[in-house]
N, C-alpha and C positions, 0 to 999 in steps of 0.2 A: 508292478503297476506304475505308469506315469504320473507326471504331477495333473493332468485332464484326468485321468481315472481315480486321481485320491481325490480331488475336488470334489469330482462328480458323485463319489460314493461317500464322501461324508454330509456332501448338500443333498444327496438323494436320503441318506437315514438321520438328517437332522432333527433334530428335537426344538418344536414351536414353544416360544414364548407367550400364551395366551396374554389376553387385556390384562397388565399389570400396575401395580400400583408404586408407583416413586413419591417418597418423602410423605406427604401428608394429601395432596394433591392426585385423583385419580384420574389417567387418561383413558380412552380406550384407543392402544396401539392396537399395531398389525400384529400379527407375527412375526416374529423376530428370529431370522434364522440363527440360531446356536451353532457353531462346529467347535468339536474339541479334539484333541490333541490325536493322533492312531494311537493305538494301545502298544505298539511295540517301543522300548528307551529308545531306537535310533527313529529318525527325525521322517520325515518326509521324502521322496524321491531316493528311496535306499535301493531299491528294483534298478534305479535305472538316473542317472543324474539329468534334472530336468532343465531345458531349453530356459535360460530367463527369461527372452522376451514373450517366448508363451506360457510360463510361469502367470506374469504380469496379466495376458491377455485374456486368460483362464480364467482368473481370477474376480477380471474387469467384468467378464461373460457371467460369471457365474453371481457376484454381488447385484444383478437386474435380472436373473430370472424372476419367472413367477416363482410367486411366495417366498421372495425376499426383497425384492426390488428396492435395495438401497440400505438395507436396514440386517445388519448381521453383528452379529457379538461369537469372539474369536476366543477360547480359552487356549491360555499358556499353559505351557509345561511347568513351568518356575512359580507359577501362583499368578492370580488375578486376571483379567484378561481385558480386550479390545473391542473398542465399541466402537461400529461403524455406524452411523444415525443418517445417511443420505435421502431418504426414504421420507412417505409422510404415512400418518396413522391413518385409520380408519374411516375415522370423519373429517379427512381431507387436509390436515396439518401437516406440512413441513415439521419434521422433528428439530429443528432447529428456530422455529418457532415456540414450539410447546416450548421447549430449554428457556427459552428468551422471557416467556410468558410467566413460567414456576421461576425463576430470579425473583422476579417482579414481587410476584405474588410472596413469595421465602424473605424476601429485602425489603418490603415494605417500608417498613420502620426506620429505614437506614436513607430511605429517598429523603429531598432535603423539605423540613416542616411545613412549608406554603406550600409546595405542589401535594403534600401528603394531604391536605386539608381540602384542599378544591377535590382531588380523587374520590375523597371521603365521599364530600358530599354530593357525587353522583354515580356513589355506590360504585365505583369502577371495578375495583378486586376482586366485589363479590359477582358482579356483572364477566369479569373474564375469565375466572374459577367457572363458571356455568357454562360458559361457552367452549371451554376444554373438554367438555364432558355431554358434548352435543351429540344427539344421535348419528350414527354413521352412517354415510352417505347410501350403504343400499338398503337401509330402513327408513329413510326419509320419504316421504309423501311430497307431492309439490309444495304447497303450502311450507311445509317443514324447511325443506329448499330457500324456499323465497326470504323465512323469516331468520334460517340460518347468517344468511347474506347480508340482511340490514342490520342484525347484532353483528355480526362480526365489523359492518363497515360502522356504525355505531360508536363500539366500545373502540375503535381506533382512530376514529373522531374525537371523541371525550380525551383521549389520551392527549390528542395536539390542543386540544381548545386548555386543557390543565397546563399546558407549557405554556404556552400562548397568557391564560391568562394569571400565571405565575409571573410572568415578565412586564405583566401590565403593573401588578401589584408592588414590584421592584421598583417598578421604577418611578411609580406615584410615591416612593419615600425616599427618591432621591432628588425628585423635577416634581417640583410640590403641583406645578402646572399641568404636570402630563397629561391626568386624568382627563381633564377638559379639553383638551388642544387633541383635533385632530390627526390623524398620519402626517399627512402632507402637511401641517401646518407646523411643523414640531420643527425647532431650531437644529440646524447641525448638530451644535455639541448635545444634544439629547440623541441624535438619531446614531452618531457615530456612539454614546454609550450602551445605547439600545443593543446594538452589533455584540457589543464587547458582551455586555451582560450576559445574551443569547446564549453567547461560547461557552461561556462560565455556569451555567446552567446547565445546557446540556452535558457538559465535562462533570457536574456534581453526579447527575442522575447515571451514568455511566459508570462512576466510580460504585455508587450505591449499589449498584446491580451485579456486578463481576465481581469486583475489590474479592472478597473471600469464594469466592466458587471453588470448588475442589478441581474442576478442569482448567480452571485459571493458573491455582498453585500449581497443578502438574507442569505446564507452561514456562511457568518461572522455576520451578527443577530442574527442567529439561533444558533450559537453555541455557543457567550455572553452568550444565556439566558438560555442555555442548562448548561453553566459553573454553571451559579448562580444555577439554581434547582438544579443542584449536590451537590452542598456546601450545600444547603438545607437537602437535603435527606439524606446526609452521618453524619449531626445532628440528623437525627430522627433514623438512623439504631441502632438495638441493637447489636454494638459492643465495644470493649474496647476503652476507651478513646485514648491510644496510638497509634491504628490503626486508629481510626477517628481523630486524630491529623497530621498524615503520609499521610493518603488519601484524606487530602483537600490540605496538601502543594501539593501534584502531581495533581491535578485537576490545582489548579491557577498555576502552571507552566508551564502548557500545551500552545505549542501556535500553533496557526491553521497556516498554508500556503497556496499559492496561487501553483496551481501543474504546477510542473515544472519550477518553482521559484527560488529552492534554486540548486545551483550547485553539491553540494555535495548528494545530490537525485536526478540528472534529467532524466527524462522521458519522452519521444516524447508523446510515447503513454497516458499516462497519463494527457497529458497538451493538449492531441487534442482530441480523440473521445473514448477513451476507460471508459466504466461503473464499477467504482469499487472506496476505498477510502483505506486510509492505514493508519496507527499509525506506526511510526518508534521507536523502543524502544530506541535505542541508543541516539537520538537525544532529545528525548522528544516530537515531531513535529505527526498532521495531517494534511493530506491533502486530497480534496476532487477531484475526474479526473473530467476534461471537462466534458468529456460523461456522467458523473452520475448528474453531477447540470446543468446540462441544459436538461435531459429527464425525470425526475422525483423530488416528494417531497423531502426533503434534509434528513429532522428528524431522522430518525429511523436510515440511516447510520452515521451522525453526535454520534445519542446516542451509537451506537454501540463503534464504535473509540475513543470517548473520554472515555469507560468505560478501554478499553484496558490501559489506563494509571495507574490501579488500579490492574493490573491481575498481575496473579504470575511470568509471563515471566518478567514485570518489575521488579517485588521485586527480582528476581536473578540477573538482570543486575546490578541495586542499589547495594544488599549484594557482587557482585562480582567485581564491578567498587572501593567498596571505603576499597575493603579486604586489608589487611597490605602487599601480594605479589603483588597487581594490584600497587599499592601506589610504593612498591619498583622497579618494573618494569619501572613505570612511569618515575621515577627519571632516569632511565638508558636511557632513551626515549629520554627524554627532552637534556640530555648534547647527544647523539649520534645527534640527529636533530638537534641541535645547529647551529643559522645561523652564530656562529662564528665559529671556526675549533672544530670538534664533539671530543669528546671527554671520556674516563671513566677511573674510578679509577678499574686498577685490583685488587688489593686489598678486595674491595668493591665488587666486582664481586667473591671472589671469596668466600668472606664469606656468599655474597646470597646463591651460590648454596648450600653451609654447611648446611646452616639455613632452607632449602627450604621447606624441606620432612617437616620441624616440621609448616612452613607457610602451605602448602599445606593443611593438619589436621587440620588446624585453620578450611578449607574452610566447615568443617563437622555440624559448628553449625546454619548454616542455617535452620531456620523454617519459615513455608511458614505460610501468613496471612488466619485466617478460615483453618485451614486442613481439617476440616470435609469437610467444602463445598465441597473448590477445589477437594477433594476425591469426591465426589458426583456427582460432574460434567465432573469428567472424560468422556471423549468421550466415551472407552473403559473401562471398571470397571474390567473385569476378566485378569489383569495385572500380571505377574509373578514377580515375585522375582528376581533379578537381582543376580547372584554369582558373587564371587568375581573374578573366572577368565573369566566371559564372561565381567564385566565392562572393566577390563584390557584390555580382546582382544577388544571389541569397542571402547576403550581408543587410542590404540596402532592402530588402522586401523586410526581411526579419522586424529592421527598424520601423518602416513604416508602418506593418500591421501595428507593434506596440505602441506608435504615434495616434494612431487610427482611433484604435480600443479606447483610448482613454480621452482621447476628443469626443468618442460619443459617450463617456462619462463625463463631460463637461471638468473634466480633470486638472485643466489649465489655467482656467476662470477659478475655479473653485480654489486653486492653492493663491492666487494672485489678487484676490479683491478682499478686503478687510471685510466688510459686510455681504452679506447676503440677502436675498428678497425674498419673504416666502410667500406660500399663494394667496396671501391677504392683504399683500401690498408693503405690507409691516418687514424693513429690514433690523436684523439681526447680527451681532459680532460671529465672526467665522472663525474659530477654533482651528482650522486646519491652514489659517493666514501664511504661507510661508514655511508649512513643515509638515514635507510631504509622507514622515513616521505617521503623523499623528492620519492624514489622510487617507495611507493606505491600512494605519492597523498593524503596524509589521514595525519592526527594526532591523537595523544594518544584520548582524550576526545571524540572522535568520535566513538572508537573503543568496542569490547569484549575485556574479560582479555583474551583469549584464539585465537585471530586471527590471520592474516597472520601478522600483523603490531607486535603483541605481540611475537609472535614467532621468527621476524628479527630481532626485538629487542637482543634479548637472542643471536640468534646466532651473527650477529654482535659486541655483548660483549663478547662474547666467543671467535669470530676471532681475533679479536683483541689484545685481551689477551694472547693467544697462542702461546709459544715458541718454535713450528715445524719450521722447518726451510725448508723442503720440500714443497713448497706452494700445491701442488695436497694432500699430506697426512693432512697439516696441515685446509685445504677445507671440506676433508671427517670427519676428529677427531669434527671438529667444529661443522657439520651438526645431529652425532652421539652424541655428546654431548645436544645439543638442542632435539632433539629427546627424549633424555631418559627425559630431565625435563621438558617436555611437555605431554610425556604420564603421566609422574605422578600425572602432574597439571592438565590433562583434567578428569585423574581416580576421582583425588578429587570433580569436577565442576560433575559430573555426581555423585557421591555419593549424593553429596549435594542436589543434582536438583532429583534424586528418579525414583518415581513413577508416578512423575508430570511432567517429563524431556520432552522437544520436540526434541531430536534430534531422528531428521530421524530412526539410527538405535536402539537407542531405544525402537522405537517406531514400526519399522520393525517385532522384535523380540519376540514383546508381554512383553517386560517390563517398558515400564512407558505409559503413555497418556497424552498428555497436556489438561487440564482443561480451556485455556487461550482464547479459540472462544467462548467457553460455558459461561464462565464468563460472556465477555464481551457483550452474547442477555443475561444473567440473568440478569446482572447492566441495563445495558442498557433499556430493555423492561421496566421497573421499572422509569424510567427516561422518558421515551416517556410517560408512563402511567400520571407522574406527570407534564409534559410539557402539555398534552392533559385537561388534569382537566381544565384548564385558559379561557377554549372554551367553551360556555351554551350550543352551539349545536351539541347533539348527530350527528348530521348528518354528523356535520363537523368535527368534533371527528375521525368517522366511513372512512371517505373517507380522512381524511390527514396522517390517518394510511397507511391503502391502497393503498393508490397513493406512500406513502413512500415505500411500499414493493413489489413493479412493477415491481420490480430485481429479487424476486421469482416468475415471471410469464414466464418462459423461452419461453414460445410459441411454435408451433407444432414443436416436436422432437420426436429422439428415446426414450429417456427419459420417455417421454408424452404419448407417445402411446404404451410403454412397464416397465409399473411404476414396476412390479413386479420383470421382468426380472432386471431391469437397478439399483434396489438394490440391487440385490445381486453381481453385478458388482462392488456397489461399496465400498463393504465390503472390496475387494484388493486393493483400492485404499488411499495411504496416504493422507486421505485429514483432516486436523483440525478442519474444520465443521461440523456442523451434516447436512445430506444430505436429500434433496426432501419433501418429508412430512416430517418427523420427524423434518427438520427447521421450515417450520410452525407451529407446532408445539409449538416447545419450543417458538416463539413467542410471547405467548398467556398464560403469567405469569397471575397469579391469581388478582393483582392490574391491568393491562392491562384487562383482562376480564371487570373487573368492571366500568372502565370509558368508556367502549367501550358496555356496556351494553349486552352482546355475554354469550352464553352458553357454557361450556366446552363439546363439541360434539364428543369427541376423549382419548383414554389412553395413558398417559404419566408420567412415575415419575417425578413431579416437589420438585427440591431441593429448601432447607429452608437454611439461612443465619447460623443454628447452624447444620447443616449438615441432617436434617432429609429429609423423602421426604413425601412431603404434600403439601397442594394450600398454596397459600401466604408467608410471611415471618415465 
């Protein structure tokens, strides 16, 4: 029997999970297709060694028939088993909402004491416990219907209006005035704390909710021992020792997050039902969303994301963060922010700009780690040649959109006038006088050399310094000055960055590709392979894979049922990915085959660590 005939004969005699009950909380799910293990010790595909990429595709087909559609629990050979939660229950739940909803409900006590109080008192808990538990959608009457709908958008009202007015109450014991003063009427420095506050709230209520979740801790197990096999691996790879000395310090650097944890990332969506994980380069930081660890295996996106800390988008941040211009910027940064009175030597300022053109050229000796590869795994291999005046012009738009964006923030005015007017006539002192940290909310070490923070920097030393005595001309000279040493600075960051470069128009244009998604299933896949070895059960092997890549099973779409057409759509699409099949694809590294026991059933140039293309390293 093949792996389409084990499939088919264990989701044809699976055993349903009727309406069950988790924790204290009763939902009414679907059913929930079960499969467990064949009954024989050897594993799966013993008749006949099965195809991987229709292993995968089988699989994908079979987790959306009826009577599972998204929703299957996989028992191991070795104990415990795999839960796939894709699927919504009966009464029309995404199951990754229920999960989000019983947190809530389990965590109560742990949410922070003002938002617990306003909840209280409009009964919220007991209000979304009731609505968990709502009739299912083909016992509903119209009526039933309509009133389902207003509770639901209701109790998800009451939940913002409880943020909402958690932050009121904040902040009326910090701005004794708040209460009274309307929106628009509220001084800067209330409004810019308001912001901050916001962050720091939602980052509480995020912690409260996950912090101990047993799909949380698995998370942070799984990605321990995903650290260590990296350190392992990046031992045995054949590269230079200075790159295998470089790419264990950023492996043990890495540190994982709780989503929607940290203030300075936060994301509703992410910390409640959305399927997906990210590696933030700047930061150093992953995190994995609600929706993705609580509906599927963790591994394969865990391996993905930690490999990102190794791709080339990092070694640009690194080579651009500790360049001798980011380094002198920084200095101009640190004394403008200053929470004493901000401050810079003209002087200094003005022998930066002198010097700048010859830093700038510094930024040319950037060489990316493996060139071969990363050329190999460009998404797009048939990449042009970038001239010298189409960099400029991309150079020169790049700047001006960032010029643009923050004039129609009145960005300019704002850091540059001592006082402010607000809509009552009544001016007020400006907080953000000259210190454009405190403006944007951010500091230097957060930042690109190249961003909005780096750019204020520069004009802020520039206003500053400027002996126009016309404030409107002396506004414009400033802006026009920053401009010009910005395009120069981003001309050099894009020489530097090539043919590897991800920026958008770059990449628009047909001259560069980023290599940095591709990267990250080549490391990655390779790291799953080596996580999976630790397992004696093929079986279990075959389905923790699987179950981990339940994210490429998108289920009935256009996509799906026009694979041909919905390529070639997505050849206009910027996407950094490789798409549809072809991700699977790339999946299915030549060590991955092998612990996974699967046949290479499909054409693919797979790239080699010294840039060739061939199975394995």
């Amino acid at each position: 029997m093949g792996f389409r005939g084990l499939l088919a004969s264990l989701i044809g005699s699976l055993s349903l999970l009727s309406a069950c009950s988790l924790d204290s909380f009763r939902v009414k799910e679907p059913a929930i297709a079960k499969i467990a293990p064949e009954s024989p010790e050897s594993s799966p595909g013993t008749t006949g060694t099965p195809g991987c990429l229709s292993m995968l595709n089988e699989y994908c087909d079979s987790l959306y028939q009826p009577g599972v559609e998204g929703n299957l629990i996989i028992q191991k050979k070795k104990g415990g088993s795999l839960r796939v939660l894709q699927g919504k229950t009966l009464n029309g739940f995404r199951q990754v909402f229920v999960e989000f909803a019983r947190s809530k409900l389990r965590n109560r006590r742990h949410l922070p004491p003002d938002l617990q109080l306003i909840l209280n008192a409009h009964q919220y808990f007991e209000r979304l416990e009731q609505l968990l538990n709502r009739t299912p959608f083909e016992r509903m009457t119209l009526m039933d219907r309509v009133e389902a709908h207003e509770e639901e958008s209701g109790i998800s009202h009451t939940w913002d209006l409880a943020i909402r007015d958690t932050l009121i109450i904040r902040m009326s014991r910090r701005f004794r005035e708040y209460a009274q003063t309307p929106a628009d009427l509220q001084p800067p420095e209330v409004i810019h704390a308001e912001r901050m506050e916001r962050k720091v709230l939602l980052a509480q209520i995020s912690s409260a909710i996950w912090k101990d979740h047993p799909n949380w801790k698995k998370v942070q197990s799984t990605f321990e021992a995903l650290r260590k096999k990296t350190l392992t691996l990046i031992d045995s790879l054949p590269i230079a020792l200075e790159i295998r000395k470089e790419w264990k310090e950023r492996i043990t650097s890495v540190r994982l997050v709780l989503p929607g944890s940290l203030p300075e990332i936060i994301d509703r969506d992410c910390s409640t039902t959305m399927m997906n994980a990210y590696y933030y380069t700047p930061l150093n930081v992953i995190t994995v969303c609600a929706g993705d660890f609580n509906s599927e295996e963790i591994l394969p996106t865990l391996a993905h994301e930690l490999s990102h800390a190794l791709d080339n988008d990092r070694s640009l941040y690194i080579f651009f963060k500790n360049s001798q211009i980011s380094r002198e910027l920084e200095d101009f940064n640190r004394n403008l922010c200053s929470p004493r009175a901000p401050s810079v030597s003209c002087d200094r300022w003005k022998e930066f700009k002198e010097k700048s053109p010859d830093l700038i050229s510094k930024l040319g000796s950037y060489r990316p780690n493996l060139p071969e590869l990363q050329r190999c795994l460009k998404k797009d291999s048939e990449t042009e040649t970038a001239s010298t005046e189409s960099i400029r012009r991309i150079a020169s738009s790049t700047v001006r959109d960032t010029i643009r964006e923050l004039a129609a923030e009145d960005a300019f005015i704002r850091l540059t006038q001592e006082k402010l007017p607000l809509k009552n006539g009544r001016k007020v002192e400006n907080p953000s006088h000259m210190n454009p940290c405190h403006f944007l909310q951010t500091h230097w070490n957060d930042e690109e050399l190249d961003s909005e923070l780096s750019l204020l920097t520069a004009f802020t030393a520039e206003y500053r310094c400027s002996t126009e005595s016309d404030s409107a001309v002396r506004l414009e000279k400033s802006i026009r000055s920053t401009q010009t040493l910005f395009e120069g600075l981003v001309e050099g960051m894009i020489r530097s960055e090539g043919e590897l470069s991800e920026r958008k128009a770059m990449i628009a244009e047909g001259f560069s590709s980023s290599p940095s998604e591709r990267f990250a299933d080549f490391i990655g896949s390779r790291l799953i392979a080596a996580q999976l070895e630790e397992s004696a059960s093929l079986w279990d092997r075959r389905m923790t894979f699987l179950a981990g890549n339940s994210w490429q099973c998108p289920g009935p779409s256009l996509s799906q049922a026009f694979p041909k057409e919905s390529a070639v759509l997505r050849r206009y699409l910027l996407n950094a990915h490789t798409d549809g099949q072809d991700r699977r694809k790339e999946s299915f590294s030549q060590p991955l085959r092998q612990v996974l026991g699967c046949e290479k059933d499909f054409e693919w140039k797979e790239c080699t660590l010294n840039g060739n293309v061939r199975d394995g390293f």
